[in-house]
C-alpha positions as CSV (number, residue, x, y, z in Angstrom):
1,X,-62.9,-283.6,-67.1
2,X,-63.1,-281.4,-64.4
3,X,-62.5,-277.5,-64.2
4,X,-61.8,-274.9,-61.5
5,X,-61.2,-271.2,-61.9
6,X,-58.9,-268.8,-61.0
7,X,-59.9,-266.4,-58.5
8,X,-59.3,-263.2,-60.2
9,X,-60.6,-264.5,-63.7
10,X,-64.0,-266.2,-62.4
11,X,-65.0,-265.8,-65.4
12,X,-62.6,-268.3,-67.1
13,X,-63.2,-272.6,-66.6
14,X,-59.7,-274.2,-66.9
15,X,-59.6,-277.9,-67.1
16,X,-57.5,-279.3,-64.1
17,X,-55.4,-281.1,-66.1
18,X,-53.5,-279.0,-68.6
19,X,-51.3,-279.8,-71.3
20,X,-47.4,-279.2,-71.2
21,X,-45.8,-279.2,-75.1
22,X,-42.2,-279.4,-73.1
23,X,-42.2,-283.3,-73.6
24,X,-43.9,-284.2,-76.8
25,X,-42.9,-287.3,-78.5
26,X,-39.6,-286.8,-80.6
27,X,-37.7,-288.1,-83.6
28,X,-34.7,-290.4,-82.8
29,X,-34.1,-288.8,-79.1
30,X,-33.4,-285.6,-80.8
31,X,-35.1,-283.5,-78.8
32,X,-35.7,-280.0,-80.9
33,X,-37.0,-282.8,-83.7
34,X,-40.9,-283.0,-82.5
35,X,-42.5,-286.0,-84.2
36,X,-45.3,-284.5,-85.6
37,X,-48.1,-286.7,-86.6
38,X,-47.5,-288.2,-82.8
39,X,-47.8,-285.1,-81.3
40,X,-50.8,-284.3,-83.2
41,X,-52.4,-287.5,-81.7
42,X,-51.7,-286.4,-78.0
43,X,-52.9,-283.3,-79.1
44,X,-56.3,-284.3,-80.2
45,X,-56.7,-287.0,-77.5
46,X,-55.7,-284.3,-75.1
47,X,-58.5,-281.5,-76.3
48,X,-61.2,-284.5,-77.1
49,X,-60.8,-285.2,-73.2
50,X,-61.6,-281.9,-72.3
51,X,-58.3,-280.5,-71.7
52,X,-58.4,-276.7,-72.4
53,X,-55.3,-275.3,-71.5
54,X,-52.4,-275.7,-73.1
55,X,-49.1,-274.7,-72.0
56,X,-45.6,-273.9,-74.4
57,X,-42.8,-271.4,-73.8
58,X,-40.2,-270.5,-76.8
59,X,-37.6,-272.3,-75.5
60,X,-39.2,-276.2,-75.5
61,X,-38.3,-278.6,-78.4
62,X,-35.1,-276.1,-79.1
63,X,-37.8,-273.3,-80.1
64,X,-39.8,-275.6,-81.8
65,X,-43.1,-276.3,-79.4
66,X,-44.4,-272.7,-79.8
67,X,-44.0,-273.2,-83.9
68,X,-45.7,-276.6,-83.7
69,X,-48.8,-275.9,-80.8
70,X,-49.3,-272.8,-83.1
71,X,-49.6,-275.2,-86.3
72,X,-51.6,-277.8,-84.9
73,X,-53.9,-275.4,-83.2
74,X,-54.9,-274.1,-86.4
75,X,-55.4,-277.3,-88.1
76,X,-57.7,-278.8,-86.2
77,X,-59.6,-274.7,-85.7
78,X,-59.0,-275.6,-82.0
79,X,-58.3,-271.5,-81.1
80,X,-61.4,-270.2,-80.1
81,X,-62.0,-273.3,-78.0
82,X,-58.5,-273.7,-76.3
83,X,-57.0,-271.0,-73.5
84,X,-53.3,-270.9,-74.4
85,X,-50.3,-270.2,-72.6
86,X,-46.6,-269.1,-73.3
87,X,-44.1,-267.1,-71.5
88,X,-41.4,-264.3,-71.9
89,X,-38.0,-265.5,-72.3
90,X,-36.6,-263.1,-69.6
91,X,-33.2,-264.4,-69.6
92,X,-33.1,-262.7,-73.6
93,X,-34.6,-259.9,-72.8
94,X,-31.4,-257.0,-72.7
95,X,-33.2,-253.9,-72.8
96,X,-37.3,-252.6,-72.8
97,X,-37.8,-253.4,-76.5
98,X,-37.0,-256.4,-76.7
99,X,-39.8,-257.2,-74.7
100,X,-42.4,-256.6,-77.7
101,X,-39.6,-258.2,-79.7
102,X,-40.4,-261.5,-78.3
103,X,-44.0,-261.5,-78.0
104,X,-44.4,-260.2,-81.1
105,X,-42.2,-263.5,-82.4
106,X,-44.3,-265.8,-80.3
107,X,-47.4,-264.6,-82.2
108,X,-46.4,-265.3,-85.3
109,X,-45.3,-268.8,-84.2
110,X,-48.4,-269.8,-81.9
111,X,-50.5,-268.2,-85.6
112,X,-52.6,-266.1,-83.1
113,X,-53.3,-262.5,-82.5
114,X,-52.9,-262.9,-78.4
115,X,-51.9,-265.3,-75.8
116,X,-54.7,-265.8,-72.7
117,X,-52.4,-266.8,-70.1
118,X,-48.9,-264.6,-70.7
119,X,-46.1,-265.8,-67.6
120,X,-42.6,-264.8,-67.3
121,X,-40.4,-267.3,-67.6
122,X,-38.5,-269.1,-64.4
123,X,-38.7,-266.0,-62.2
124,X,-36.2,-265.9,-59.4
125,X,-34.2,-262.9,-57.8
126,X,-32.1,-261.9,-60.3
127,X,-34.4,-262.0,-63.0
128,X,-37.4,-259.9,-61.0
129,X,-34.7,-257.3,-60.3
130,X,-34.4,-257.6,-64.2
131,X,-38.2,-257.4,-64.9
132,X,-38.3,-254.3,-62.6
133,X,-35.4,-252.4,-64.4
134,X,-36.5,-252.6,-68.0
135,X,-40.3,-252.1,-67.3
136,X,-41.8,-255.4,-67.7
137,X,-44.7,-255.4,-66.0
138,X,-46.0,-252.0,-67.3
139,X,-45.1,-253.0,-70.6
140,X,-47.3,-256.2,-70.0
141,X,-50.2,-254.2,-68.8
142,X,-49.7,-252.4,-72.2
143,X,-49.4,-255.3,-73.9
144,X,-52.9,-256.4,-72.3
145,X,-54.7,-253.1,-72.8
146,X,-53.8,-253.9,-76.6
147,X,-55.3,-257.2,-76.3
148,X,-52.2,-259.0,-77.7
149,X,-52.0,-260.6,-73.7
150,X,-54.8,-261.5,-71.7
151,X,-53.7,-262.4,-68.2
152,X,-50.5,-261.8,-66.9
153,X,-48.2,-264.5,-64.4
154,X,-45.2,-265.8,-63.7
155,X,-43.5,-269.1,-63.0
156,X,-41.2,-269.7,-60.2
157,X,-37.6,-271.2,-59.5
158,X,-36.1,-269.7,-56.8
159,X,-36.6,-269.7,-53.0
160,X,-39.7,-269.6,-51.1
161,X,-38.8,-266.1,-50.0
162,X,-38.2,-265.1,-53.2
163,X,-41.5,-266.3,-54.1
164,X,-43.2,-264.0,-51.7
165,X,-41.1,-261.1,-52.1
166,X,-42.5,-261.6,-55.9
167,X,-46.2,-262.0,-55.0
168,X,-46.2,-258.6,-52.8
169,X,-43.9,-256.8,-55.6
170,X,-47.1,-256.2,-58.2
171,X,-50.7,-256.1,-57.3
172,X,-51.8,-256.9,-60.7
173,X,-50.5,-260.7,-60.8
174,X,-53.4,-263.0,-61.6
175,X,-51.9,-266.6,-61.8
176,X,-48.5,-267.9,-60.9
177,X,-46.6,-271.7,-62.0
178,X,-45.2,-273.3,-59.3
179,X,-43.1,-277.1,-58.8
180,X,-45.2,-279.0,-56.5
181,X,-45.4,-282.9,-55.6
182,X,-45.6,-285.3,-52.8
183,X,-42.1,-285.1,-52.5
184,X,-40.5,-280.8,-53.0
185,X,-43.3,-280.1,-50.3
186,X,-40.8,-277.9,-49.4
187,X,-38.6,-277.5,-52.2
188,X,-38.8,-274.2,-54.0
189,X,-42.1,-271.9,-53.1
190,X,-43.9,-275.4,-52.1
191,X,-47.0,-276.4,-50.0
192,X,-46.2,-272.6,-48.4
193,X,-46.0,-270.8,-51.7
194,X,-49.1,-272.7,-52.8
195,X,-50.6,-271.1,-49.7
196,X,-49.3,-267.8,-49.8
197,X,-50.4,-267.2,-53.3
198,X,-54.2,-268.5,-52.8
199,X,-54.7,-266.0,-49.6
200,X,-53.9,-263.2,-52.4
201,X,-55.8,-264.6,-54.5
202,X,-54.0,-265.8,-57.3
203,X,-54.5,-268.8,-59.0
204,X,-52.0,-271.4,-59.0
205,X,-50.5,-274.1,-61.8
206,X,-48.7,-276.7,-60.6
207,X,-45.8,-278.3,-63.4
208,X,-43.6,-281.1,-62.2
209,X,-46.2,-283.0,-60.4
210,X,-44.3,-285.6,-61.3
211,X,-41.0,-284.6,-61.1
212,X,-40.0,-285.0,-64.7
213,X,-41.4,-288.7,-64.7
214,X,-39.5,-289.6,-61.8
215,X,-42.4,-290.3,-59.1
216,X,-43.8,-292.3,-61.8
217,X,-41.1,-294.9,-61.5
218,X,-41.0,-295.1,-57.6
219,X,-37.8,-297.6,-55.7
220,X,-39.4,-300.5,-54.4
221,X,-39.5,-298.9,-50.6
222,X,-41.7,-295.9,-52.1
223,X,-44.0,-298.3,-54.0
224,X,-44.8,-300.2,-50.8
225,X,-45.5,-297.2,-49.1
226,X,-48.7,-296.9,-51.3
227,X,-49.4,-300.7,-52.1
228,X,-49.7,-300.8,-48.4
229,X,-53.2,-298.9,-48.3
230,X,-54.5,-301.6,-49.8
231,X,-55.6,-299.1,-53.1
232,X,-54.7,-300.6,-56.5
233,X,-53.6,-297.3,-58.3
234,X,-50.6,-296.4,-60.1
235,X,-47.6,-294.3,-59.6
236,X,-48.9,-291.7,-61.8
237,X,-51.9,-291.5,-60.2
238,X,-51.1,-291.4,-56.6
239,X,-49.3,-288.8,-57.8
240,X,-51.7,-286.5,-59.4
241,X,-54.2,-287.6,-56.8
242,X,-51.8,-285.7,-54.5
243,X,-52.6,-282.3,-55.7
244,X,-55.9,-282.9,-57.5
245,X,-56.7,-282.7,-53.4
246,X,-56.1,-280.1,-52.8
247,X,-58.6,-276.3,-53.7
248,X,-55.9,-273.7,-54.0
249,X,-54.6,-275.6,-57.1
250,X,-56.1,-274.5,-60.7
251,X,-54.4,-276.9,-62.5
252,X,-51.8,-279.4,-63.2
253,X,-49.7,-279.9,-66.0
254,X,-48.5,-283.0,-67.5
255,X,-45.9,-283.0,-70.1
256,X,-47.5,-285.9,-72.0
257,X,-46.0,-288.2,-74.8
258,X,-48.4,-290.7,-75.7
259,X,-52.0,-290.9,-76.6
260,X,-52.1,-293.9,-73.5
261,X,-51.0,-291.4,-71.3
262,X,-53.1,-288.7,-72.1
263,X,-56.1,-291.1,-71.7
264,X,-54.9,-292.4,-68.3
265,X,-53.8,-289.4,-67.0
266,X,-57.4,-287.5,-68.2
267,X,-59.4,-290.4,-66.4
268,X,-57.5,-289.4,-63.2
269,X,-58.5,-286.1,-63.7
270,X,-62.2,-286.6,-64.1
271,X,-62.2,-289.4,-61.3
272,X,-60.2,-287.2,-58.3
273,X,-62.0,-284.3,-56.2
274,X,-60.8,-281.6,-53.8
275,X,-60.3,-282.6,-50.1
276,X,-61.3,-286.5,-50.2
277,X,-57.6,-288.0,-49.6
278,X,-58.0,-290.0,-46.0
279,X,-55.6,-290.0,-43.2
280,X,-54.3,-293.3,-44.3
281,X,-53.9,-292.1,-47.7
282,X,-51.7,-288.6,-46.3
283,X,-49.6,-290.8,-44.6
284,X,-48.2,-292.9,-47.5
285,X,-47.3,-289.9,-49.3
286,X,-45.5,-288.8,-46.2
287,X,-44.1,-292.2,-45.9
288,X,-43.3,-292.7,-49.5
289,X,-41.5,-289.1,-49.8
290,X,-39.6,-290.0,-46.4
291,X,-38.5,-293.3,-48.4
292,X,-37.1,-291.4,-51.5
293,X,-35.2,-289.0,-49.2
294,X,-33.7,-291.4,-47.3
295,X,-32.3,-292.8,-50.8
296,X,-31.2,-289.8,-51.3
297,X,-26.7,-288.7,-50.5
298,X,-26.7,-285.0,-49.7
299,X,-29.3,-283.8,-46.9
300,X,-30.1,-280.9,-49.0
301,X,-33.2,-278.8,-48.7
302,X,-32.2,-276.4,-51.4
303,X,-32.6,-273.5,-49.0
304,X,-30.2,-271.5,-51.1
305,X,-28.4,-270.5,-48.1
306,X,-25.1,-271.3,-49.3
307,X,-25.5,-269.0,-52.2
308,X,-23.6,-266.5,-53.9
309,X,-21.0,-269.0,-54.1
310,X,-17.7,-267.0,-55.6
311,X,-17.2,-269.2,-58.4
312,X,-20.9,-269.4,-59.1
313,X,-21.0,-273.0,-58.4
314,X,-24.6,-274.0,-58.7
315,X,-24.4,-275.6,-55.2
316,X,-28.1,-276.1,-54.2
317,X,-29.2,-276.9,-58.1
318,X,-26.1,-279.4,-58.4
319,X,-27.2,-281.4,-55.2
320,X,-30.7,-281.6,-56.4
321,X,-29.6,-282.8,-59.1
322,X,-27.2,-285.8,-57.6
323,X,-30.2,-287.0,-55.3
324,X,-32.1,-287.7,-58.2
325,X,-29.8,-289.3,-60.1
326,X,-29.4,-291.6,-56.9
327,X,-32.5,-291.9,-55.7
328,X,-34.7,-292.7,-58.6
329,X,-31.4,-294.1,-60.4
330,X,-31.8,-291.7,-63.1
331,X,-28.8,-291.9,-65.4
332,X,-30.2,-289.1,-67.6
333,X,-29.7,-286.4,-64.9
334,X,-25.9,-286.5,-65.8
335,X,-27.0,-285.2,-69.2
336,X,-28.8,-282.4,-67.8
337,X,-26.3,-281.7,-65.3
338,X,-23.2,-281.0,-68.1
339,X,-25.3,-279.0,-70.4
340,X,-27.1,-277.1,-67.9
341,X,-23.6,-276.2,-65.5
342,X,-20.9,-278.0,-66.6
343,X,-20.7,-276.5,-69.8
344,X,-22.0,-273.0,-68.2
345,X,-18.9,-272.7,-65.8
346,X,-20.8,-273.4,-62.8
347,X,-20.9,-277.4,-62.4
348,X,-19.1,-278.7,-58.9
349,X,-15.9,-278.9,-61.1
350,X,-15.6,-275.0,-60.4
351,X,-15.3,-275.3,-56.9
352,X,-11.8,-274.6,-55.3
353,X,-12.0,-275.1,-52.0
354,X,-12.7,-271.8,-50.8
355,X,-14.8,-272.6,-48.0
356,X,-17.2,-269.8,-48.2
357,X,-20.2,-271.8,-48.2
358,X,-19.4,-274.3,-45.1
359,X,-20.7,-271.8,-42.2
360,X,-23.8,-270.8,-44.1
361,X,-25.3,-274.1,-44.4
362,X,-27.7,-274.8,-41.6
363,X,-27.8,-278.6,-42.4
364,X,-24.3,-278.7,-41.8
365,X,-23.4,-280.6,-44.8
366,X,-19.8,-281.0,-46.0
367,X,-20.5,-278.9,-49.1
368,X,-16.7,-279.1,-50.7
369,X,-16.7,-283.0,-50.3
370,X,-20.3,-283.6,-51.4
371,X,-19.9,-281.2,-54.9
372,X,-16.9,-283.6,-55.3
373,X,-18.9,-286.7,-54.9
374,X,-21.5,-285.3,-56.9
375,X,-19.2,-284.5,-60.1
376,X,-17.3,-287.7,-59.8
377,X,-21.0,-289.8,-59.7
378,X,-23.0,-287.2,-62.4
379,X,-19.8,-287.8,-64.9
380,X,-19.2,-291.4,-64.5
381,X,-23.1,-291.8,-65.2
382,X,-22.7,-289.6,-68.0
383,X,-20.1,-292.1,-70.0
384,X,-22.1,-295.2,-68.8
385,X,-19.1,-295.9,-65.9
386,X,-20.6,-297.9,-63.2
387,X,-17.6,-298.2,-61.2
């Protein structure tokens, strides 16, 4: 295994591969049911090939991962040897008590007396404005003075100038989470948020480096892209070799479900260095993210332009949702897709036409007809209709 450091903690070696409890192995699909003895496996493989860092946050599993990485941690005596990482539910927090409230829960849960690496949780506008108004980030310089938090971060969903409007707003950040792959160069903070945040000094994580598993099951026109260098690697590893390249990334976290997995994924890990990727090798992953784009039905860059949106439609979020489901013809997304906005009141069904959105877009995309197509596809997926 290899390990890099973040600049502000030089002081601290984190394994570039880290360890995302988000997608442990489950009982019967049910995901807040964690199967425990397999998880325990990945677990062990994990740490006995010199992963250190391990990353949980109290929603995962239903509010399960935190009670289970806490558990197994203390089994197997792994604390002392093992930086560990959680973040504050934000979205819960309703006034500046409730932030101890929550950290104070996540102790008792992870069985330890601090957390190293402390992030709040899916930062974007709203939620900053939040963080600012009850005091969270003096409370979690208390909190760290206490020694109950160790280093204090943030992850990011939100646009990218959002993310720098967040990296300028407090001195005192030391790491930051962002999404990153081959394919959301652009999507979200990005290559340019990645970029932004090392000049400042902060370390960066990178989580979806696969896109949820998706880039590990390229479309045949992606696939060729990479076959064509002549390089007999997998998906998965073309993709982690992606941002194992590059400096400015501490690690990379891989929500891992298998002990086959762990191992192949920790072999990449100890195998790829910083700054070796040839021109060839640059221009299959440009080729092979141009190939999934042009699979994908809406031209959306998820520039959040189009947003507020008077009903609250979830525009941007809602197409990026649809070009998945298409592209990498992933069924599943229509699960995510009801629970996550249908249900909330702000799926594409809430649209009504209004018409507020059509000017901002700079892509010029037919925003009423596509949330249409985008409903009709997501729910017809959802109840297996293929028609």
């Amino acid at each position: 295994m290899q390990y890099r450091g973040f600049p502000k903690i030089p002081n601290k070696s984190i394994s570039v591969l880290g360890l995302g409890m988000m997608r442990l192995p489950v009982v019967g699909g049910e995901g807040s049911k964690i199967d425990e003895d397999a998880a325990e496996q990945v677990f062990l493989t994990a740490v006995e090939g010199g992963i250190n860092y391990i990353d949980t946050a109290y929603p995962y599993h239903g509010g399960h991962s935190e009670g289970f990485t806490g558990k197994v941690i203390q089994k197997h005596k792994r604390r002392d040897s093992l930086y560990l990482a959680t973040k504050s539910p934000i979205w819960l927090v309703q006034e500046a008590r409730d932030w101890d409230r929550y950290l104070n829960e996540q102790l008792e849960r992870l069985r330890t007396d601090h957390v190293d690496f402390y992030l709040f949780h899916a930062m974007n506008q709203e939620r900053w404005e939040k963080l600012l108004r009850l005091g969270g980030l003096e409370w979690a310089e208390r909190a760290r003075r206490e020694g109950r938090i160790r280093h204090i971060g943030f992850s990011f969903h939100d646009r990218y100038e959002v993310f720098k409007t967040i990296v300028d707003g407090y001195e005192g950040w030391e790491f930051c989470q962002i999404q990153l792959n081959y394919l959301d160069t652009e999507y979200q903070a990005g290559l340019a948020g990645l970029h932004y945040a090392a000049q400042r000094n902060i370390g960066v994580i990178i989580m979806e480096g696969l896109r949820g598993g998706a880039l590990a099951r390229l479309p045949a026109e992606a696939a060729a892209c990479f076959e064509r260098t002549g390089q007999s690697r997998s998906a998965v590893e073309w993709g982690f070799r992606f941002l194992f390249d590059m400096p400015e990334v501490v690690t990379v976290l891989s929500g891992m479900g298998t002990v086959e997995q762990v191992k192949e994924n920790c072999r990449v890990a100890e195998e790829a260095r910083p700054l070796i990727l040839s021109e060839e090798e640059k221009k299959a992953y440009a080729a092979a993210a141009q190939a999934i784009r042009a699979r994908m039905p809406v031209p959306c860059t998820s520039c959040g332009y189009c947003r507020p949106c008077p009903q609250n439609v979830a525009i941007n979020e809602i197409f990026g949702i649809y070009n998945s489901a298409v592209a990498f013809e992933q069924p599943g997304e229509a699960l995510w897709y009801k629970k996550a906005y249908v249900d909330a009141g702000t799926g594409a069904d809430a649209c009504v036409a209004c018409g507020a959105c059509l000017p901002k877009c700079p892509q010029g995309i037919d925003i009423i007809t596509q949330l249409q197509n985008a409903h009709q596809y997501l729910m017809k997926a959802l109840t297996g209709d293929k028609g």
